[in-house]
Backbone bond lengths (Angstrom), bond angles and torsions (degrees), N, CA, C in turn:
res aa  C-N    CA-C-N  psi(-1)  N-CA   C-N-CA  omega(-1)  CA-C   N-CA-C  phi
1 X - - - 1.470 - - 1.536 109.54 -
2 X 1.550 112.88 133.89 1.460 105.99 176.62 1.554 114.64 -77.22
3 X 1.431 105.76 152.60 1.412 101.15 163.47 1.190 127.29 -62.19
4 X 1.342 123.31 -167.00 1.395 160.43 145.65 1.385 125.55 -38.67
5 X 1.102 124.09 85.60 2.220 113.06 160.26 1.401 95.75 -67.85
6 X 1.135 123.61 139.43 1.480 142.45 148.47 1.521 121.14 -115.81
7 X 1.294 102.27 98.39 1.349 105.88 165.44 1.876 144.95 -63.71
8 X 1.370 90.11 70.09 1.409 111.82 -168.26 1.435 128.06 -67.69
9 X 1.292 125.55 134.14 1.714 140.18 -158.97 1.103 112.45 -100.52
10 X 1.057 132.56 127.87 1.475 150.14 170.40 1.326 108.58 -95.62
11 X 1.599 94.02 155.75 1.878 83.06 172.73 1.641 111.36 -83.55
12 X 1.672 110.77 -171.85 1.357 110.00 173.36 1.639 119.46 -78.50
13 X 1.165 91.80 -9.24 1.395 84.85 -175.13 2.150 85.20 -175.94
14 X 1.790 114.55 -155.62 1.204 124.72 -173.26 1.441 107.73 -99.23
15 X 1.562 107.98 120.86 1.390 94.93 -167.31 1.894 88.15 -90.39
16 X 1.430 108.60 172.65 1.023 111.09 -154.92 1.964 93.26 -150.11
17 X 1.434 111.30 91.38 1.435 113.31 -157.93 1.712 112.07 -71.59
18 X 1.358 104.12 -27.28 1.861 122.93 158.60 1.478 107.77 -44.04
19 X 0.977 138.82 -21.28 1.701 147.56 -145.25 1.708 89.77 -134.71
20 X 1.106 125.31 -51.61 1.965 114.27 -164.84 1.448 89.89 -104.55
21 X 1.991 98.61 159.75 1.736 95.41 155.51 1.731 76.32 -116.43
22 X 1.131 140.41 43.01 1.541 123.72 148.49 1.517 128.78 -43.36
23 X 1.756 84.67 -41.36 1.847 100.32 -161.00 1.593 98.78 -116.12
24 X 1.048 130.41 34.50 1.434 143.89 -137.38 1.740 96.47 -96.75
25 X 1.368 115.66 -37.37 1.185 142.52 146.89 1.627 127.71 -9.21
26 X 1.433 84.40 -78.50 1.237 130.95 -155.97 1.572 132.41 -114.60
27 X 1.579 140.93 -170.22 1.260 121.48 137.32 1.313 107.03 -76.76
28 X 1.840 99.59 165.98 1.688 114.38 178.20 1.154 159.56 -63.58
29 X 2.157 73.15 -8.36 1.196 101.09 -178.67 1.884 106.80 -88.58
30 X 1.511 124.51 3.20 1.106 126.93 -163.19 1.618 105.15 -89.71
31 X 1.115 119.99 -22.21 1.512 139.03 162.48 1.732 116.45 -50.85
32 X 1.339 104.69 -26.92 1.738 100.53 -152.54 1.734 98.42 -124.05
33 X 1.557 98.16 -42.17 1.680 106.02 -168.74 1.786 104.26 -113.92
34 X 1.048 114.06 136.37 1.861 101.25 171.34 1.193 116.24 -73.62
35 X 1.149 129.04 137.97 1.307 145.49 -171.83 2.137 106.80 -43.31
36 X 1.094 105.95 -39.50 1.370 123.79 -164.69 1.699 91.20 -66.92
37 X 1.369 115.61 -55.24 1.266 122.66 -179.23 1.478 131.12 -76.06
38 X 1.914 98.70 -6.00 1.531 109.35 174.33 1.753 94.64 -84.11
39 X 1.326 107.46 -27.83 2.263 124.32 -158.72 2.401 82.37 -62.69
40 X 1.366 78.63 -64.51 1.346 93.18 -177.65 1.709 133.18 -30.03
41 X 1.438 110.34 -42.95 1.344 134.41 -137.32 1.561 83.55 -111.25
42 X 1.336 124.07 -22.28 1.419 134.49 -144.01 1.757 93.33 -113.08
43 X 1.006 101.99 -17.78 1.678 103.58 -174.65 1.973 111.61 -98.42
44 X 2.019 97.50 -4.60 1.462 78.55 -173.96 1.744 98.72 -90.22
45 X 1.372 93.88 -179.41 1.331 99.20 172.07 1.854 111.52 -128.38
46 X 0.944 120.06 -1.45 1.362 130.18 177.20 1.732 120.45 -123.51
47 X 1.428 119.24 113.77 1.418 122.19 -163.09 1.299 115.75 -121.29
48 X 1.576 137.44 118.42 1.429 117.31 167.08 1.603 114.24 -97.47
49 X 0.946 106.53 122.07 1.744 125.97 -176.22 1.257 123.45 -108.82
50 X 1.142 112.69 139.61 1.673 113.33 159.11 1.056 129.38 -49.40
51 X 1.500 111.84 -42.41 1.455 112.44 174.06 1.414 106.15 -139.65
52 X 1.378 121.03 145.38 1.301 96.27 -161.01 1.978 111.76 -105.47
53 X 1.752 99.04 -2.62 1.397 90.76 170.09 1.555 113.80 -87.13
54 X 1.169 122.08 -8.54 1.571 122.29 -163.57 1.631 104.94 -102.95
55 X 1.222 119.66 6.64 1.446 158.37 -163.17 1.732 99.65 -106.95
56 X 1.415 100.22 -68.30 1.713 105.89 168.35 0.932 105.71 -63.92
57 X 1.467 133.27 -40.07 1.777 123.93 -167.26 2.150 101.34 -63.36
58 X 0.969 102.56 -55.35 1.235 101.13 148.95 1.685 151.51 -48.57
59 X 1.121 121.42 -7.05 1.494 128.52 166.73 1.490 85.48 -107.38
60 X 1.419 144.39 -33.78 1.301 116.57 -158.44 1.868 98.83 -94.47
61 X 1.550 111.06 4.38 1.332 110.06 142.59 1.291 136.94 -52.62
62 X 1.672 93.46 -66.13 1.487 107.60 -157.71 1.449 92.99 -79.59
63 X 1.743 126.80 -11.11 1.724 106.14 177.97 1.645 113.07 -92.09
64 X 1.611 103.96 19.14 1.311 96.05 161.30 1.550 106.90 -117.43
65 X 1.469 111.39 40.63 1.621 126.90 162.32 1.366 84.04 -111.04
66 X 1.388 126.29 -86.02 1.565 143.54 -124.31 1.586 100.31 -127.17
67 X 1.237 114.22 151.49 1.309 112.25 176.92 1.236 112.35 -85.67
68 X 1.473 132.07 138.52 1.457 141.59 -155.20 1.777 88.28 -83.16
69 X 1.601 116.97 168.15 1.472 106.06 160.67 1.056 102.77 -110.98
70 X 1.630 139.57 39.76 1.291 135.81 154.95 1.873 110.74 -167.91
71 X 0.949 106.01 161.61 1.603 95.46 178.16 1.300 127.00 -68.70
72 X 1.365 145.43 148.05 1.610 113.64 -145.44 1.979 95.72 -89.89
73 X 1.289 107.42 6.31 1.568 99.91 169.08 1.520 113.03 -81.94
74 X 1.322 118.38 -13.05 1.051 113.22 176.65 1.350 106.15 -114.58
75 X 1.273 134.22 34.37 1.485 137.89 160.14 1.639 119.96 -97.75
76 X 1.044 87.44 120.30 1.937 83.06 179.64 0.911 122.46 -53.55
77 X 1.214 129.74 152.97 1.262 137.04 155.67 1.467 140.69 -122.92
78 X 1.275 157.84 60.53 0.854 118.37 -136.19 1.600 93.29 -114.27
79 X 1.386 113.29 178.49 1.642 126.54 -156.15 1.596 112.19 -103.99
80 X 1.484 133.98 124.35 1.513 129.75 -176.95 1.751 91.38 -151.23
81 X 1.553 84.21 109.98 1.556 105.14 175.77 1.100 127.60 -155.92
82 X 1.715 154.96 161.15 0.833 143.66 -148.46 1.295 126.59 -82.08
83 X 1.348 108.33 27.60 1.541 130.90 151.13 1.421 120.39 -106.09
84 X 1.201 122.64 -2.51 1.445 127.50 -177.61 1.695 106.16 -101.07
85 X 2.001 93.49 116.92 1.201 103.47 -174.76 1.320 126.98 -66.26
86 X 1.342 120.14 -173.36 1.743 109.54 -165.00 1.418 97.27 -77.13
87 X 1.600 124.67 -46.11 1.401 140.20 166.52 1.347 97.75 -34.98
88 X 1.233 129.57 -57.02 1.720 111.88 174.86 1.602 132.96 -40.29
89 X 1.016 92.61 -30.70 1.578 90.04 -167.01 1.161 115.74 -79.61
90 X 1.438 136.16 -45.65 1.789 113.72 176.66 1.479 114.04 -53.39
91 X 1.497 140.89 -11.94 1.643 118.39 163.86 0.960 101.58 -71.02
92 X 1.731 144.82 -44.29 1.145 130.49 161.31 1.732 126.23 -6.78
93 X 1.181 112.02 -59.13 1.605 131.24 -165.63 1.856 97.90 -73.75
94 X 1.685 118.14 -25.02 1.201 98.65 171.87 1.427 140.98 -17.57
95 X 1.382 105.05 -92.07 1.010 117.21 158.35 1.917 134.16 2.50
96 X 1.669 86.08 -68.91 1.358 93.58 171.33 1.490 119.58 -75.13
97 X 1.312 128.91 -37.26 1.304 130.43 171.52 1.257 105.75 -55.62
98 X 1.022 147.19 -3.50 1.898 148.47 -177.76 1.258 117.91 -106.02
99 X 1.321 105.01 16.85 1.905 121.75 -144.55 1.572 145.10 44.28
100 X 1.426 95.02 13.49 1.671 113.98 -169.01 1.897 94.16 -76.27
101 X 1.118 130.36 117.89 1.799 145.63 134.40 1.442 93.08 -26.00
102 X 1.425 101.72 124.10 1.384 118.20 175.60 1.550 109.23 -144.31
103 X 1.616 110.61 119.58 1.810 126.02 166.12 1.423 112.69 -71.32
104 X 1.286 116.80 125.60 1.138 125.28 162.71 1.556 107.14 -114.03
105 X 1.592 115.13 133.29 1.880 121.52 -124.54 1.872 72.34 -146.32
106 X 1.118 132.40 144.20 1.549 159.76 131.87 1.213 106.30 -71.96
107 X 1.416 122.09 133.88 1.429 123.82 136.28 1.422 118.15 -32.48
108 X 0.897 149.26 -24.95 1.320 147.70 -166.98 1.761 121.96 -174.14
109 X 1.299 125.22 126.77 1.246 116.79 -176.45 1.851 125.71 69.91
110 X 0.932 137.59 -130.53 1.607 144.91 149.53 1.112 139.74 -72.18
111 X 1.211 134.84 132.78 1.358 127.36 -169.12 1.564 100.80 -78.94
112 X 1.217 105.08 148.84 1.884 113.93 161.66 1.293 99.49 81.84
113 X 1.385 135.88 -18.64 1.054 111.20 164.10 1.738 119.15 -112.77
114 X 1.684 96.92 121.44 1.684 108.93 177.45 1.535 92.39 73.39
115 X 1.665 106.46 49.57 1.402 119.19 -174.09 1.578 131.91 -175.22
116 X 1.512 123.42 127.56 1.513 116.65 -159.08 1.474 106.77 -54.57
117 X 1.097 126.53 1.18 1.489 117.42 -169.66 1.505 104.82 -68.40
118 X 1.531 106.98 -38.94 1.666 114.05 178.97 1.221 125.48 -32.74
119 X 1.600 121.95 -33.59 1.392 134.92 175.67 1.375 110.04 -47.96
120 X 1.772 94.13 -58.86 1.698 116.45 -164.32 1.065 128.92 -41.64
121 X 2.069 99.06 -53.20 1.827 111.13 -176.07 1.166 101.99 -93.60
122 X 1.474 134.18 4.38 1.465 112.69 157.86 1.353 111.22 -70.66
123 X 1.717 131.10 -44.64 0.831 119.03 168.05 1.648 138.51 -61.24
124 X 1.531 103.62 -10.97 1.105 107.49 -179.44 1.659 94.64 -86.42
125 X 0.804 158.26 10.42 1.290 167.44 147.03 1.488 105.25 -44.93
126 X 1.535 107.22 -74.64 1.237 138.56 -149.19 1.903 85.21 -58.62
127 X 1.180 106.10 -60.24 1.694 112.85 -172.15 1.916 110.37 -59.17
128 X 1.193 102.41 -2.91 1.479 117.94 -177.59 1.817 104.14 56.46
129 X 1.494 122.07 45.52 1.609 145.63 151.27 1.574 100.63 -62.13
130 X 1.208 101.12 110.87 1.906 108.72 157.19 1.494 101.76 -46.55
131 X 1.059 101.27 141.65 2.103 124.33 -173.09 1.822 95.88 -129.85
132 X 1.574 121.36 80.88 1.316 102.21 140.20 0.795 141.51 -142.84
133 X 1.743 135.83 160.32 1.211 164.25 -80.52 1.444 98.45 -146.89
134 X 1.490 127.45 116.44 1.588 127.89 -168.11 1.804 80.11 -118.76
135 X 1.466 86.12 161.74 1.448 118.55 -165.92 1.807 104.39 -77.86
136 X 1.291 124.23 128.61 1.960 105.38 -168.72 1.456 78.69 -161.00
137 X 1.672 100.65 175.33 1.392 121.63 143.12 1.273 152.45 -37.01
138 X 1.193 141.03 41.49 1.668 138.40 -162.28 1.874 106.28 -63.31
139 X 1.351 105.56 118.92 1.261 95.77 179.70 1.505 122.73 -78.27
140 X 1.472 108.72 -12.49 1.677 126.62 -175.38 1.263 95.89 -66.19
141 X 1.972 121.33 -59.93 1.431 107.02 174.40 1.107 141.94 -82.69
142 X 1.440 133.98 -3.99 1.405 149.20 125.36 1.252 109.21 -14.55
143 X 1.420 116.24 -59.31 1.432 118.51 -168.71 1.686 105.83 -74.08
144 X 0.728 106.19 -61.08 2.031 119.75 -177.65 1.592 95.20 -43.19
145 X 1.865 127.68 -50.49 1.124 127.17 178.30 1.543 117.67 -52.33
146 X 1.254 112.93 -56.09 1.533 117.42 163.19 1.357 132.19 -74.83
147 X 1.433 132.65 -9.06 1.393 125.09 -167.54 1.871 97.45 -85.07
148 X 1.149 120.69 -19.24 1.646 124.47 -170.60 1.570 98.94 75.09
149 X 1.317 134.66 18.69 1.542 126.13 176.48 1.732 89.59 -86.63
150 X 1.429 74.49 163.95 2.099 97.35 155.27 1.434 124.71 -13.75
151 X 0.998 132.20 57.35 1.877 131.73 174.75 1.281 107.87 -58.53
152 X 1.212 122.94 9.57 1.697 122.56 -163.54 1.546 100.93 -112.27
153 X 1.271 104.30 -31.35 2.028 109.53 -178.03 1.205 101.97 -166.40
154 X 1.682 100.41 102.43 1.581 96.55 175.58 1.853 85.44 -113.95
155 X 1.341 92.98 -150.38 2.009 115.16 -173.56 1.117 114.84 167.59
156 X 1.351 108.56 115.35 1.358 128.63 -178.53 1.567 115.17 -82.02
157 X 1.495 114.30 119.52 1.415 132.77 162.99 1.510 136.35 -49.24
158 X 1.467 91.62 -48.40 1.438 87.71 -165.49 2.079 108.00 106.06
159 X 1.386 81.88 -163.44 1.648 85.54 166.21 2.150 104.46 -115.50
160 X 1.750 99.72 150.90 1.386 116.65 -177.39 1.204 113.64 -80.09
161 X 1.346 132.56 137.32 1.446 121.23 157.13 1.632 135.38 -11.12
162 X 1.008 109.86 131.06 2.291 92.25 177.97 1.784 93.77 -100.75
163 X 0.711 124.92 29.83 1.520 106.38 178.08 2.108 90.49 -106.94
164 X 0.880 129.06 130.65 1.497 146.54 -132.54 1.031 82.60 -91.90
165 X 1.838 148.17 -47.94 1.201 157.01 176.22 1.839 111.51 -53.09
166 X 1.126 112.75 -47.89 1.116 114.96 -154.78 1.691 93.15 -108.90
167 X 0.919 127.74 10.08 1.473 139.34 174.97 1.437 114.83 -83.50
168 X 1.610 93.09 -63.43 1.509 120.33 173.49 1.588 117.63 -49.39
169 X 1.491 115.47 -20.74 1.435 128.22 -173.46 1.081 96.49 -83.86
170 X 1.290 124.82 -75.55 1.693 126.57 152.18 0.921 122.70 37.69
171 X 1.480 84.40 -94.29 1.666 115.23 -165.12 1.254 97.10 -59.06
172 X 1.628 129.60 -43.89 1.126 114.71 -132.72 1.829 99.01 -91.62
173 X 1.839 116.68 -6.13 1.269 127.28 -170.40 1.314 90.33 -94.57
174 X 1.587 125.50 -42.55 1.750 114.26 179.75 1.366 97.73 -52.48
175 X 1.617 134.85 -70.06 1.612 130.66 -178.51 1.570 105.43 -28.82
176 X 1.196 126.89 -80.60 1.351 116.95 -164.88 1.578 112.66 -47.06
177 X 1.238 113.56 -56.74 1.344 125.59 171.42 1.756 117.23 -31.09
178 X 1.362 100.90 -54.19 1.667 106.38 -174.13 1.845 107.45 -85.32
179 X 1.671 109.54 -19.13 1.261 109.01 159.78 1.731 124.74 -61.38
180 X 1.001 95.75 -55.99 1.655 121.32 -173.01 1.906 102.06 -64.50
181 X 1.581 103.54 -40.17 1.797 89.19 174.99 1.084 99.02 -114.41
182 X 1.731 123.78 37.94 1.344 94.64 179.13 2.006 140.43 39.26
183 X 1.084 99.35 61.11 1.721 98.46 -137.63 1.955 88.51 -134.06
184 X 0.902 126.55 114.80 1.440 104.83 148.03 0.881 141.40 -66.49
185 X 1.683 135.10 139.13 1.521 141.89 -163.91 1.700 110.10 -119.59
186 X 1.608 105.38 128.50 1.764 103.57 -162.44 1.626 76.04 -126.12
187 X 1.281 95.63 153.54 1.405 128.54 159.63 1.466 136.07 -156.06
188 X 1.303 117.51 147.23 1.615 97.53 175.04 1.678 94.46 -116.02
189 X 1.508 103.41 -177.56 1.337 136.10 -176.86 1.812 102.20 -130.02
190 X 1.744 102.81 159.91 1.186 106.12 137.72 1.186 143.45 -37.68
191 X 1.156 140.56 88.08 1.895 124.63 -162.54 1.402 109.00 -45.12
192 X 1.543 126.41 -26.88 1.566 102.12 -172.94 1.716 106.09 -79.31
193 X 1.618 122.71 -5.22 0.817 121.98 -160.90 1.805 102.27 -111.18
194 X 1.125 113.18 2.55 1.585 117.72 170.12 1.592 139.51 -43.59
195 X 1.477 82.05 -19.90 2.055 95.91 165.39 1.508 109.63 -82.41
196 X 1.232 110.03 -57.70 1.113 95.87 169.99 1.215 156.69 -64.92
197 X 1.753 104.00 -8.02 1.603 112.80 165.01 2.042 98.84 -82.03
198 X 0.832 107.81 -34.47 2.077 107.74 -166.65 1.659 80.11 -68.24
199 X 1.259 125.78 -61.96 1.621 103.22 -176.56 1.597 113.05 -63.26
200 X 1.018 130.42 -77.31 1.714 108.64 167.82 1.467 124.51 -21.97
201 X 1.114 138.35 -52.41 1.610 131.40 159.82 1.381 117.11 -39.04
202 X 1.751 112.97 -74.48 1.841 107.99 168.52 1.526 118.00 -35.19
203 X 1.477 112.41 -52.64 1.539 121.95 -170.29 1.352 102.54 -48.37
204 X 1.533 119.52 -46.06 1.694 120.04 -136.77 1.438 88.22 -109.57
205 X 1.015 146.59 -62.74 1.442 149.43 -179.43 1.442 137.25 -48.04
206 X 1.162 115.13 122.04 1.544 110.64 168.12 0.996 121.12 -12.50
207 X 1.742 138.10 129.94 1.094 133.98 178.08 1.544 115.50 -70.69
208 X 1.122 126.24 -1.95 1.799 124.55 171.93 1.601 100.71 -111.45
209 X 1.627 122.47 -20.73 1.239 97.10 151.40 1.395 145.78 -21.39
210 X 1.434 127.96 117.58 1.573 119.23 171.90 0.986 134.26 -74.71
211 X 1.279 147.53 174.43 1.207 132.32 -177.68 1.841 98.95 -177.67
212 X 1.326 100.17 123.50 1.504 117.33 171.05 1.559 109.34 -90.10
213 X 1.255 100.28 161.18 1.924 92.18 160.36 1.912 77.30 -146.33
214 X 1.287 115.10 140.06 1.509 121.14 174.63 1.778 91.10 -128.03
215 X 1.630 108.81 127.78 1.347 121.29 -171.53 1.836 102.90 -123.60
216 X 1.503 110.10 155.47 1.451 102.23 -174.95 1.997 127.65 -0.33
217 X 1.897 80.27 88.48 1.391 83.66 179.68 1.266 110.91 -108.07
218 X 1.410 104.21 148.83 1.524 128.52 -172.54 1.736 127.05 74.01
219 X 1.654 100.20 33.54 1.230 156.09 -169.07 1.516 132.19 -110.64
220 X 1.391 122.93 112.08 1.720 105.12 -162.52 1.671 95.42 -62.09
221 X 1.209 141.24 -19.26 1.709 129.41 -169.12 1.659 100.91 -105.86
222 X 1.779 117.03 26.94 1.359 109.94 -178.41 1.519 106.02 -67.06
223 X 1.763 123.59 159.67 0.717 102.38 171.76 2.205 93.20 -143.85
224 X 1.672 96.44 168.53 1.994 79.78 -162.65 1.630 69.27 -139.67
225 X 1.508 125.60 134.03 1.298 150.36 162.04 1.111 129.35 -112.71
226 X 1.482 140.44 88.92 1.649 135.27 171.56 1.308 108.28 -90.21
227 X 1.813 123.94 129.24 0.777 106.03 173.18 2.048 92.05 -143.20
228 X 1.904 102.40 -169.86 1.579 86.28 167.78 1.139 83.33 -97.80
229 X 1.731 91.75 174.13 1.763 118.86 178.09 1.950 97.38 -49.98
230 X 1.629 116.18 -62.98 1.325 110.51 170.77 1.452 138.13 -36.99
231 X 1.478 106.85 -38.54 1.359 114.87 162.83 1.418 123.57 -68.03
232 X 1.457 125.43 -41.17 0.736 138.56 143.79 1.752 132.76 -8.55
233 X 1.400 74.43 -68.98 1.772 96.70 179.11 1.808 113.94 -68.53
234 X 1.254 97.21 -41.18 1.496 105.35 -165.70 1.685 93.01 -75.60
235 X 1.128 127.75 -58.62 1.765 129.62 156.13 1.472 119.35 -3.09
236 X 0.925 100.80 -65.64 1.662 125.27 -173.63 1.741 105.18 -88.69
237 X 0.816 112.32 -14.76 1.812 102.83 162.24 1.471 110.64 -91.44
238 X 1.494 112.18 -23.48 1.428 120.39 -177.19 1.664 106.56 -79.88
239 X 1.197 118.85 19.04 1.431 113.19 -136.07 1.722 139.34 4.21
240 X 1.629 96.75 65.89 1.709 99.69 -175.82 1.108 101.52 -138.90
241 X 1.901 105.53 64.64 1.511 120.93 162.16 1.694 102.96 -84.48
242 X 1.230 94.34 -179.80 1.271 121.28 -175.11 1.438 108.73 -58.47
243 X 1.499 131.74 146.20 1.645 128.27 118.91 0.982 151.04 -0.43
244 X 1.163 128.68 14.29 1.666 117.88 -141.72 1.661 111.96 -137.33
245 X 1.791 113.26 18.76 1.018 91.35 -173.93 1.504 119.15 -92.34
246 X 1.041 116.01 146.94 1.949 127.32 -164.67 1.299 96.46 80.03
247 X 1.443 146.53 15.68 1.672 125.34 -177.89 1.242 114.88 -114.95
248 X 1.059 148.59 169.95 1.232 159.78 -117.21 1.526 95.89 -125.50
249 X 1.340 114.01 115.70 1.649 96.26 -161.77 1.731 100.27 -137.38
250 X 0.711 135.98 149.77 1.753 144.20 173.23 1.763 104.56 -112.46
251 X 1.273 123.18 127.55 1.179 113.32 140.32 1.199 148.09 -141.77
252 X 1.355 153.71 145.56 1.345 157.25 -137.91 1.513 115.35 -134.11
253 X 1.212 116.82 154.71 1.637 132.65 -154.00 1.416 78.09 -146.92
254 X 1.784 112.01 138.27 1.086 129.55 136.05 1.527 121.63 -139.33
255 X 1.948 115.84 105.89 1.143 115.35 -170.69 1.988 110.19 -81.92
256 X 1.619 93.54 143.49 1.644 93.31 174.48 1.540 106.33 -53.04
């Protein structure tokens, strides 16, 4: 019998329990992940990751919640990222075809979503492998929860072009787009490159356009901003933009 995919959650980033009384309780990790799903996560012994040391930096978290069932040098790992060809992926499924429970782990937040894992559990589908889905952080809906836009129809982007020309087009087809369906539009950026998408948004957008920027969320230094594109703009000439440079940032457009 094959095993188990478990679609396992990471946090958004390092929670840091000195900094919150969220987890004040507890460990820090009790704030972000449910305990049931830290018990869980802690019992596999085989992981496919994006990366596979920042993967360990992570079990040698969660095994100072839960006791690991092996030492994390002796936990597998193996690596699925956006260098791993399509031909890669059925050795991937080893594991599970042998009956071994296997985590599939994001760099950040959920696996499969706004993430190579998506490839994986479709195929694990295909082999008829149980696919499930543990309870975590999504930073896409975090953000949609706090920005006060559209919770009814949003759509996720991805990341925009950097060439300043072809950015600006973008933006300006997400606006019509989120005008026309009424729809909110999320995207992320590079974090070192986060000024320059919040100034391209003010620049390019309707001035009653909205615009969120949601920064380390689910984080004691998170921070959630609605503003208009005008406000926006006038903000950022004043220099009283956001926080956010190098951080993990989401952002959303909602045109009238």
């Amino acid at each position: 019998m094959a095993g188990i995919l478990y679609l396992v959650p990471n946090t958004l980033g390092t929670p840091d329990a000195s900094n919150s009384g969220r987890a004040a309780a507890g460990h820090p990790l009790d704030a972000i992940i449910p305990r049931e799903v830290q018990a869980l996560t802690a019992r596999l012994d085989h992981f496919i990751a994006e990366n596979a040391k920042t993967t360990r930096a992570f079990l040698k978290l969660l095994g100072s919640a839960q006791p690991l069932k092996k030492p994390i040098q002796e936990i597998s790992i193996a690596e699925l990222n956006v260098n791993t060809p399509p031909a890669g992926l059925p050795a991937l499924l080893t594991p599970l075809l042998a009956g071994h429970d296997v985590g599939l782990i994001s760099e950040a937040g959920v696996p499969a979503v706004a993430d190579p894992g998506a490839n994986l559990v479709r195929l694990a589908h295909q082999h008829g492998i149980t696919v499930k889905p543990l309870v975590g952080p999504s930073s896409l809906l975090l953000s949609v929860m706090a920005s006060g836009l559209n919770g009814q129809s949003f759509a996720f982007n991805g990341y925009l072009p950097t060439d300043v020309t072809a950015r600006a087009k973008r933006i300006r087809q997400l606006e019509e787009r989120s005008r026309h369906e009424k729809q909110t539009q999320l995207l992320i950026e590079t974090p070192y490159r986060n000024a320059a998408m919040l100034e391209a948004l003010a620049a390019t957008c309707q001035p009653a356009t909205l615009i969120s920027v949601a920064t380390d969320l689910s984080l004691p230094q998170e921070s959630v901003r609605t503003q208009t594109a005008a406000q926006w703009k006038t903000a950022l000439t004043a220099g009283k933009g956001p926080d956010f440079h190098k951080k993990p940032t989401v952002f959303l457009l909602l045109a009238d």
